[in-house]
N, C-alpha and C positions, 0 to 999 in steps of 0.2 A: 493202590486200591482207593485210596484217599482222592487222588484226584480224577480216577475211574467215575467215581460218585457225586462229584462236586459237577463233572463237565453233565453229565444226567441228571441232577436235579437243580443247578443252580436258577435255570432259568423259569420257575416256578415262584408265583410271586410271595407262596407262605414261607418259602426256604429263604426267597431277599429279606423281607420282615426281621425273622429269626435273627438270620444272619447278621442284620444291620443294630438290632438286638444285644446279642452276643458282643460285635466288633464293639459298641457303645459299653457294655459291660466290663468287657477289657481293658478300654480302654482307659477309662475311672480306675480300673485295679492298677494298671499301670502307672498311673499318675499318683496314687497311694504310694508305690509301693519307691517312686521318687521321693516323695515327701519326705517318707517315713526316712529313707537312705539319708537325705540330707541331714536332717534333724540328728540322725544317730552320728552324723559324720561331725555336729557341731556340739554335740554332748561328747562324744567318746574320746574327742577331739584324735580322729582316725586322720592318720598321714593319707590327706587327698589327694595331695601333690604324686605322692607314690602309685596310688591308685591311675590317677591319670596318666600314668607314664606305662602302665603295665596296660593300657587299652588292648583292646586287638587290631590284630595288622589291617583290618577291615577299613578303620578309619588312615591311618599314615595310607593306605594305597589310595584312598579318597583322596587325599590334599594331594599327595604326589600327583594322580594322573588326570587332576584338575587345577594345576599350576598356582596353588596356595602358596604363600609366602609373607617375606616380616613387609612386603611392600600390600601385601591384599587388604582389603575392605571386607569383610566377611558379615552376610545378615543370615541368621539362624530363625526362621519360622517354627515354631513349637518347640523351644526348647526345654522346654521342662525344668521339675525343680531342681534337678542334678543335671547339671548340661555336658554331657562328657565328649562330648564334640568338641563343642565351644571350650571348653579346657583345655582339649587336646588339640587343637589347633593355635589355640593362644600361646599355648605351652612350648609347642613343637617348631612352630613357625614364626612364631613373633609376629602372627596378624592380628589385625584388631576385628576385635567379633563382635556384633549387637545382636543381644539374643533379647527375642520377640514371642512376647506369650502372650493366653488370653487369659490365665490364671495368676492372680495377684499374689498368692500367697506362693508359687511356684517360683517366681518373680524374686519375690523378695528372700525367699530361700537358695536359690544361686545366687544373690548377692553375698550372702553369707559363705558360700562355699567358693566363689571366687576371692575373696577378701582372704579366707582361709590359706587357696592358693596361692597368694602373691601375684595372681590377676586382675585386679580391679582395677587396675592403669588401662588394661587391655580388652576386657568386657565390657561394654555397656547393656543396660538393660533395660528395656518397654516394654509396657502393659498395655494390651491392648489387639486390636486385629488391624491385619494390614489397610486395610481402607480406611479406617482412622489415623495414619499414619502418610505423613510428608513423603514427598519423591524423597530415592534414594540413589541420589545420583552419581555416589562416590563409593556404593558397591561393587566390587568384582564377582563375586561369588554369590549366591542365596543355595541356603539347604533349606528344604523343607521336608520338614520329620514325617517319619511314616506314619505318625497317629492325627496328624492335620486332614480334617475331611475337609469336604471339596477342594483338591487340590488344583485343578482344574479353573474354578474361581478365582483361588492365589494366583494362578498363575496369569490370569486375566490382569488383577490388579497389577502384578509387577512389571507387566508389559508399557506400563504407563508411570511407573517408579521409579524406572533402572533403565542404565544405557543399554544401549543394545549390546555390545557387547559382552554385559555379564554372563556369565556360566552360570545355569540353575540346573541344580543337584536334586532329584525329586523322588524320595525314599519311600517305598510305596512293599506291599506285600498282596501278593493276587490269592483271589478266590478269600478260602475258608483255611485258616491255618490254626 
């Protein structure tokens, strides 16, 4: 019924408004509600390590059926202040991840929670947006999270980044969820 509704009103411009509204509200709550996670994970001092290992199969089917490994270069676009990608890929595969945000304080709270890991060999971390940011020419892989707007842009820039051969991962949600 939900998406009966969505394909009938989407294309109306008070419902993009709203909507773009909304997705911006979310996404702020999202990014709280990382904060808030890591912070409890470095107070409570919560086995993260455990936590990362107990991910959902969602992510292992990602690196499996995108040829991640201890030999990959891995760059994480938006990855938040709890990067559980980048954990679980560091973790799982022994790639090395740079994860890329535009939130400083999100930044410096995965550093804490990789450090926490026993990943900090294998994380690196930048602040900042990609166009402020050096070619990356010794990536294999980029994900870009699904709360990155204009993805589309990202992906402009990375064209000019990254060799051609890298695999880009592009985590997105349609419509109104």
């Amino acid at each position: 019924e939900n998406i009966l509704k969505w394909d009938q009103w989407s294309a109306l411009e008070e419902v993009q408004e709203l909507s773009e509204q909304l997705r911006e509200t979310s996404v702020n709550a999202l990014c709280d509600v990382e904060k808030y996670q890591s912070i409890r994970a470095q107070q409570a001092g919560l086995p993260v390590g455990q936590y990362v290992s107990a991910l959902a199969q969602s992510v292992r089917d990602e690196y499996h059926n995108f040829g991640i490994h201890s030999e990959s270069n891995v760059l994480f676009i938006g990855s938040g202040a709890f990067p559980t990608t980048a954990l679980t890929i560091a973790k799982e595969t022994g790639a090395n991840v740079i994860c890329l945000d535009i939130d400083q304080e999100a930044i410096e709270l995965s550093k804490v929670v990789a450090r926490q890991s026993g990943l900090e060999n294998q994380i690196a971390f930048l602040h900042g947006d990609i166009n402020a940011q050096h070619d990356f020419q010794t990536i294999t892989h980029v994900f870009i999270a699904s709360l990155v707007k204009d993805k589309h842009e990202v992906i402009e820039v990375l064209k000019e980044k990254v060799w051609e051969g890298t695999k880009v991962i592009v985590r997105f949600g349609n419509g109104l969820k």
